[in-house]
N, C-alpha and C positions, 0 to 999 in steps of 0.2 A: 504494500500500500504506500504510496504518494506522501511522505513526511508533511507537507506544505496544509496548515489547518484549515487553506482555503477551500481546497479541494475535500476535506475531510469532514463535513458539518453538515452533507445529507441525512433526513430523518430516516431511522432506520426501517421505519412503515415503506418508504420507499425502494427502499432498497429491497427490504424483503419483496414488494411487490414486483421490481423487474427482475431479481433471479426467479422468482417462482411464473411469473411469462416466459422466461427465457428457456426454462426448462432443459440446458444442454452445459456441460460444464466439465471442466479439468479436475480430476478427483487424484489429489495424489497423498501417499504414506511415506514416510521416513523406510528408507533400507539400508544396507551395510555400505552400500556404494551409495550409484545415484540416488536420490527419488523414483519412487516406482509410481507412474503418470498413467490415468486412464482417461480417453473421452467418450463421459455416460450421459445420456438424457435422467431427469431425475422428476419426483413430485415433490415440492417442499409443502407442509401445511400451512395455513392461514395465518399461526403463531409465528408462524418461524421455527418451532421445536424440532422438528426433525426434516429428513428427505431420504426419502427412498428409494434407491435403485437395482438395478440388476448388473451381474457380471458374467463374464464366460467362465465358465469353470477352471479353464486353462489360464486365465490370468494372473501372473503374480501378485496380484494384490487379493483375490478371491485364494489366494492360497497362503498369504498374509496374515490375514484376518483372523482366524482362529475363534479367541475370545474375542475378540476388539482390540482396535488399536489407534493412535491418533491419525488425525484425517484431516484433509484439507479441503474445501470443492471450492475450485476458483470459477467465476460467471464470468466472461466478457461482454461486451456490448460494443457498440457503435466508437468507433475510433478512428483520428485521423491528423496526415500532417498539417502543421499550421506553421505560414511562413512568416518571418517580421516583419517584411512587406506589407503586409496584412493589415496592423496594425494602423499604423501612419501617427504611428510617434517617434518618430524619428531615425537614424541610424544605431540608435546603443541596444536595438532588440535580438533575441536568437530563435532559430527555431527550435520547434518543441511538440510535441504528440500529443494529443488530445484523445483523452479516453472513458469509459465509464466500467468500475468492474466490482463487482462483489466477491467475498470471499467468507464462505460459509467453514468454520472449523467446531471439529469436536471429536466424538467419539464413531468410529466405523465399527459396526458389530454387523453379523450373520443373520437372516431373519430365517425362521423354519420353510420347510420345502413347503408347505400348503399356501406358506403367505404368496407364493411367486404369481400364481393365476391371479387374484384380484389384484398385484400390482400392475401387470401388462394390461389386464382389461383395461383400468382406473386410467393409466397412461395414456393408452392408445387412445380410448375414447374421450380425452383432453386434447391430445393434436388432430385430433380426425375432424373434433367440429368446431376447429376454424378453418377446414375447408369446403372450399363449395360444390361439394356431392353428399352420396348417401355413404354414411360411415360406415368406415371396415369394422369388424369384430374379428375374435378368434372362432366364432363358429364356422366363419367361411373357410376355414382351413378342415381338411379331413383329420379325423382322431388321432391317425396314425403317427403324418406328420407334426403335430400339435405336439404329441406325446414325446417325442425322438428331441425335435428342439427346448424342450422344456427339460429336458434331462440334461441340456446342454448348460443350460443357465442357473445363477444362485440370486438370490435375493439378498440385499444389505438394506441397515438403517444409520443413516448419518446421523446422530445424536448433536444437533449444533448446540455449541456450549457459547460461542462469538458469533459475531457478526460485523465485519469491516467491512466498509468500502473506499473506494477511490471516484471520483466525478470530477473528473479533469478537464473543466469547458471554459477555461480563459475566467475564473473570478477573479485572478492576482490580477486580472489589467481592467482599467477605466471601462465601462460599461461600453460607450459608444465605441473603445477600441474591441473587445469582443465582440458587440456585434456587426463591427466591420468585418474580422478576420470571420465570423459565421455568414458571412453573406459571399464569403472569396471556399469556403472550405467544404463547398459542395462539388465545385471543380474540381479537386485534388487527390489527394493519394489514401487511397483508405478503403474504410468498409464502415456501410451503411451511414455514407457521409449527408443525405440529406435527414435521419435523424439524429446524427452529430449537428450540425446545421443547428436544427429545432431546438436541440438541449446548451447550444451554446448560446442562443439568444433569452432563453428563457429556464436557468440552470434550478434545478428542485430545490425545494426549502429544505431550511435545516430542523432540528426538531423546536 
């Protein structure tokens, strides 16, 4: 997370709200060497108390896990470069990256093999209708291969114990200079720059 307090003064109602839209994220554990990194789609509750996902069985962090162990599940969002040009305060600017990210930690534990079915239904039918057809189910899959893929997978529960984030949309600079550098940073280098864009002109409250 972003040291800079400007950046750090989102209410955490919000934040929980766009990891839990966001629904896709870097979950990673401490190991002997690297970080052991996975990317899992998730459900967080309404609290913030937990989030639930699935793993391959083959993954080293599903073979990790055991009792529990500490966790991390990092959310990105919408990010992008921002040049001092931008600006128009003068020559003494640098550039710099603009970002929005949550980072949900606590406890990784193992959920029982019954819990895995209502997780997938409960997921899937959370991404399915916001789109526009008639939503998938698992019933449309035949038993067999239902059966075969679900032996493949485990079910986890992230126990968040914190909740940080970063929202890094130009507050260190004068108003009318962010939302110059947001009116130039939908042309530029990034991802999901027209709502970087939006969140730079109009950055979320704090609590």
């Amino acid at each position: 997370m972003h040291p800079n307090p400007a950046f750090r003064g989102t209410a955490q109602d919000e934040s929980l709200h766009f990891a839990r839209q966001r629904g896709f994220g870097t979950l990673a554990v401490s190991d002997e060497g690297a970080p052991l990194l996975s990317h899992v789609p998730f459900l967080l509750t309404e609290d913030g108390a937990y989030a639930d996902l699935h793993l391959v069985r083959s993954n080293p962090i599903a073979r990790a896990v055991r009792d529990g162990v500490p966790a991390r599940l990092a959310v990105s969002g919408a990010d992008g470069y921002v040049s001092p040009d931008w600006y128009g305060l003068g020559p003494d600017q640098v550039p710099t990256w603009n970002y929005v990210a949550v980072h949900l930690t606590g406890r990784l534990l193992p959920l029982p093999q019954d819990a895995l079915a209502p997780l997938l239904a409960a997921q899937s039918a959370i991404f399915e209708a916001r789109l526009p057809k008639v939503p998938w189910t698992m019933d449309k899959m035949s038993g067999e291969t239902r059966d075969k893929l679900m032996r493949m997978i485990l079910p986890f529960r992230l126990e968040v114990e914190r909740v940080d984030s970063t929202w890094k949309l130009g507050q260190n600079k004068p108003e009318a200079a962010r939302r110059a550098a947001a009116d130039n940073v939908g042309a530029g280098i990034g991802q999901e720059l027209d709502t970087l864009a939006q969140l730079m002109r109009m950055p979320p409250a704090g609590d």
